[in-house]
N, C-alpha and C positions, 0 to 999 in steps of 0.2 A: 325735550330737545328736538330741532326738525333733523328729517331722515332725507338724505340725501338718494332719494331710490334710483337714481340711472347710476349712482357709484357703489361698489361693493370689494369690498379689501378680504381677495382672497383666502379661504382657512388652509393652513400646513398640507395639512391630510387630503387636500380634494385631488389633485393629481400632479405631484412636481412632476416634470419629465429631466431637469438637469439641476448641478449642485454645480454654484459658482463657488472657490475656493482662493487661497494667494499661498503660494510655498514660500516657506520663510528661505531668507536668503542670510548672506554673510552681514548683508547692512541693516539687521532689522535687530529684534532684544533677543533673539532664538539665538544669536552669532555663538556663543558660549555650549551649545548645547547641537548644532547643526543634525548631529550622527541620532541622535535618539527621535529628535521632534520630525524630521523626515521618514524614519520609520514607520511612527505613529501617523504620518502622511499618506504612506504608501498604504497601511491597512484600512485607512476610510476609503481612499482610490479606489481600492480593489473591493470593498466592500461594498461600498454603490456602483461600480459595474458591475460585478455578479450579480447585483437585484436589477440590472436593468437601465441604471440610471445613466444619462452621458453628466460629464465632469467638464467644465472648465476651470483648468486650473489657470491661474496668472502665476508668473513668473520673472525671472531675472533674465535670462537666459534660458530659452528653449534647449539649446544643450546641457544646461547642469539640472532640469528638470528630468530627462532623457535618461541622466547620469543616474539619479537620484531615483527616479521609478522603472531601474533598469531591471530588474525581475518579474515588471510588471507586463504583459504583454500587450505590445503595444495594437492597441483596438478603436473602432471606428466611434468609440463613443469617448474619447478621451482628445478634449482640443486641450494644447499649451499655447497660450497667450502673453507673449513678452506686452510687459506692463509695468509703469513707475507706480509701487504703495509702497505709503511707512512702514506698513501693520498689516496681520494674516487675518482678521478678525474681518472677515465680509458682510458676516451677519449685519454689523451694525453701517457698513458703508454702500452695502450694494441696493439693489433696488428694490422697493416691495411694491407688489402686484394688487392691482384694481381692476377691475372691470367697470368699463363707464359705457352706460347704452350695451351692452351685450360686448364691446371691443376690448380686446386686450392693451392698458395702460402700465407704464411700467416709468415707479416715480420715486424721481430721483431727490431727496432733502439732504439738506446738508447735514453735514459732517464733522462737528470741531475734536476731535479726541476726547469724548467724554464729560465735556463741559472743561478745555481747555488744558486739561491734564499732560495730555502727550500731545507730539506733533502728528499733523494731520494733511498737510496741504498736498501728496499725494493719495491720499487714501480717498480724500472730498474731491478728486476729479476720476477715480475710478470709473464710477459711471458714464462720463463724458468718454473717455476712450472708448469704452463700450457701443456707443452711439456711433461714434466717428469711426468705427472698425466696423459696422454694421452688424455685430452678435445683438446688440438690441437695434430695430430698425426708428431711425429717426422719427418716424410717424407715430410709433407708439413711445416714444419717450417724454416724460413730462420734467420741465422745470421746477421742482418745490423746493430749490435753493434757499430761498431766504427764512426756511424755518426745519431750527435742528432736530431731527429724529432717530434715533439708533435704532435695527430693527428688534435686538434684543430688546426695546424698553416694550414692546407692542404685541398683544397677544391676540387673534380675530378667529370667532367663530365661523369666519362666513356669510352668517346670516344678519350683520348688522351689532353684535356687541364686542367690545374692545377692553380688554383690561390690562392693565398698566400699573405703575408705581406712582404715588407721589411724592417720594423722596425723586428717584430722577427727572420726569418730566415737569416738576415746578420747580428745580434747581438754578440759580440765579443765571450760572455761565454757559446756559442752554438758550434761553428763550428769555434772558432778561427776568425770570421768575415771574412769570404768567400766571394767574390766578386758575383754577381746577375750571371756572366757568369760561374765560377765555379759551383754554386749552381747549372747552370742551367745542367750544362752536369751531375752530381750525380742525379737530379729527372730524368733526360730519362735513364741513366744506370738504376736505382733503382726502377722505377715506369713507364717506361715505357711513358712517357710523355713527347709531340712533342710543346706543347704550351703553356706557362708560361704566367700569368698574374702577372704582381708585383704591388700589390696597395700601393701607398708611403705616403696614409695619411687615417686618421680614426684610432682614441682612444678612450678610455673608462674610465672616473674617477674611479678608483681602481682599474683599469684591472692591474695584477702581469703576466700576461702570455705574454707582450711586442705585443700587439695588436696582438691576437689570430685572422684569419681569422673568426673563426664560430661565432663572436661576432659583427662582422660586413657586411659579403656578403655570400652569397653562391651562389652555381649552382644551376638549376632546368633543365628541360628536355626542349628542345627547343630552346640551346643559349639564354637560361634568369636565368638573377644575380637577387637575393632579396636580399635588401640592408638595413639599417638602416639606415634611414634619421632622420634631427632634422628641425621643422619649427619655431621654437621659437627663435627669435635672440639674444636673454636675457639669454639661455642656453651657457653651455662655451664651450659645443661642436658642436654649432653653423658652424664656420667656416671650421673646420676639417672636419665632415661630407658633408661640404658644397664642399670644395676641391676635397673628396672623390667621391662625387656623380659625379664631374666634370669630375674625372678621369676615372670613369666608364662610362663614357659618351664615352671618346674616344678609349677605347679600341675595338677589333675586334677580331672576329671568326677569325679561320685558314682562312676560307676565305672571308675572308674581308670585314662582315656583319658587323653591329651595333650588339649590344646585346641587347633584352628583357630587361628593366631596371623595377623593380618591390621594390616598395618603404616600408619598413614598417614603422610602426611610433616609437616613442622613449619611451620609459615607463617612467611618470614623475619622477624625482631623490627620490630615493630610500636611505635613509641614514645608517651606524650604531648608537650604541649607544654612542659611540665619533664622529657622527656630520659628518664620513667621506661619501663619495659618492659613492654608491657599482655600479657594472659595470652592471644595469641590462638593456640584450635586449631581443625583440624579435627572431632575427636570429639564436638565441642558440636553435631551436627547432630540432627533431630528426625526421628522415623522411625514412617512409618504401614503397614499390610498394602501399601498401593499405592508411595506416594512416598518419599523421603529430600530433608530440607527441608537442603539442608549452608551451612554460612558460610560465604562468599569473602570474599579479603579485596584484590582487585584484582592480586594476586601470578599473571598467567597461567600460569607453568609450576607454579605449586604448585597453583594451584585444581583445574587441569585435573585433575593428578594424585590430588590428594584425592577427585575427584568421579568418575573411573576406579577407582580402587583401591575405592571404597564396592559396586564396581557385584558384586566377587567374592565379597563376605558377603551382597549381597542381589540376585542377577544380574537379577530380574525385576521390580526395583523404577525407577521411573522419581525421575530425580536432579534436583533444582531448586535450582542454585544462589543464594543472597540474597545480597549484598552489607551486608556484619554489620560495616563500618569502624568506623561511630558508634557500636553498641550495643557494641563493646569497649571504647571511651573511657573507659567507666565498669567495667571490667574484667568484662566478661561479653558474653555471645554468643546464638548466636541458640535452643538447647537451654534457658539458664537464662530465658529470658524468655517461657516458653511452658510449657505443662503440659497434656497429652491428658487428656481424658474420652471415656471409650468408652458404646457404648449404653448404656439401661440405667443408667446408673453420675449422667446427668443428665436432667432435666427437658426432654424437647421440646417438651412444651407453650408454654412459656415464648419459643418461634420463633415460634409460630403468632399 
């Protein structure tokens, strides 16, 4: 595949300086639940300002935000940005970061609700506000509108590999069902990116995002994937995971290493109140040069371990576990509800 070398798609871990976020509001699918899922808002808020991070949150109302993070105090690293979204889920609508020729680019693809599932038509101009308020500066903002991307489907080293699903990103009501080798020449135009991983197995009971990569592998520094494993064979994602694991067994480095294969464990099933099976893992956790932000889900012997097990792909990272009950409810966790901007990449002025 050719290597797009003046383009390079950001890895997690190199150094976010801010967490774009959306608080759910009365008009969004949280309406049922307002009092618990803002909670669980307020201890990510406060969680990445005490490591440092500034926050944009968007919002309905810069007062019912105020209202809502009113124990929080209020500090220079926290902007409230009145903003029209459907959906809290930034991850997959906000912007992901390239460097092209050494310049900070910050590129914006569309957005349809997950290959047309939910409504989306404010969620897919988020980033346009963002331009036009100047938090991202017009000059580094790119147009990749006409090809859909969630940033949950897309996992980067950094240094040029990408790995992904092929249940979602060859799904029909994304991209017209693109063939693996299409796809693969749009992520090195668009991102810069010489080595494609396509994992073809690993789901999630509830998952609506057509198996999100960040809900099952990720990258870490060192050619090492952390994976979601299942050891329980009486689980129905037993064999999926099982295939999954297999297939990350044979993949390779550009050059032609094994990978780091680094296992977390499964958080036992997690129900709604209809009995269905919400998509909760560990791998949905958020990772800066400093910290690892992981979802707990009240489960002590699985949290402890997932939050032990994270510490061998980033031994000198400091672990903060959230308690991510409520933001599951809505099948999603505490990685999908969040989206790093690194310097450079946003407007500081806009703090000041």
């Amino acid at each position: 595949m050719m290597h797009h070398d003046n383009i390079r798609f950001l890895a997690e871990w190199e150094k976010p300086t801010a967490i774009l976020m959306a608080l759910p509001h009365e008009d969004t699918d949280w309406a049922y639940m307002l009092a618990e899922i803002h909670d669980c808002y307020c201890r990510m808020v406060r969680a990445f300002t005490d490591a440092g991070l500034k926050v944009i949150l968007l919002c309905k109302s810069n007062q019912m935000a105020m209202d809502v993070l009113g124990n929080i105090p209020r500090h220079d690293n926290l902007l409230l940005l009145e903003a029209e979204y459907n959906d809290t889920w930034t991850r997959d609508y906000g912007p992901l970061s390239v460097e092209r020729g050494g310049r900070p680019r910050s590129l914006d693809f569309g957005f349809n609700g997950w290959g047309l599932k939910f409504a989306s038509d404010c969620d897919n101009l988020v980033n346009l506000q963002l331009r036009d308020r100047f938090v991202i500066m017009p000059e580094q903002y790119r147009n990749e509108r006409d090809f859909t991307l969630e940033g949950g489907s897309v996992e980067s080293d950094g240094r040029g590999t990408l790995l992904t699903t092929t249940r979602c990103l060859t799904s029909p009501n994304r991209n017209g069902g693109k063939s693996k080798n299409e796809l693969n020449e749009i992520l090195t135009r668009r991102l810069g990116v010489s080595h494609v991983l396509w994992l073809d197995y690993g789901y999630l009971a509830g998952d609506d995002t057509d198996s999100h990569i960040d809900t099952l592998a990720r990258m870490a520094p060192g050619n090492t994937i952390i994976f979601t494993g299942c050891r329980n064979m009486e689980d129905e994602h037993f064999e999926e995971l099982l295939h999954m694991r297999g297939q990350l067994m044979m993949f390779r480095t550009p050059d032609g290493e094994n990978y780091n294969l680094v296992e977390l464990p499964l958080p036992d099933p997690i129900h709604d109140d209809d009995g269905q099976r919400l998509p909760a893992t560990y791998a949905n956790y958020l990772v800066t040069d400093t910290h690892i932000f992981m979802p707990v889900y009240e489960q002590p012997a699985n949290d402890r371990l997932a939050c032990q097990t994270i510490h061998i792909a980033f031994p000198d990272h400091e672990v903060v576990g959230i308690d991510c009950r409520a933001l599951i409810r809505q099948h999603g966790s505490l990685h999908c509800a969040t989206m790093q901007l690194y310097e450079g990449y946003f407007n500081d002025a806009v703090f000041s």
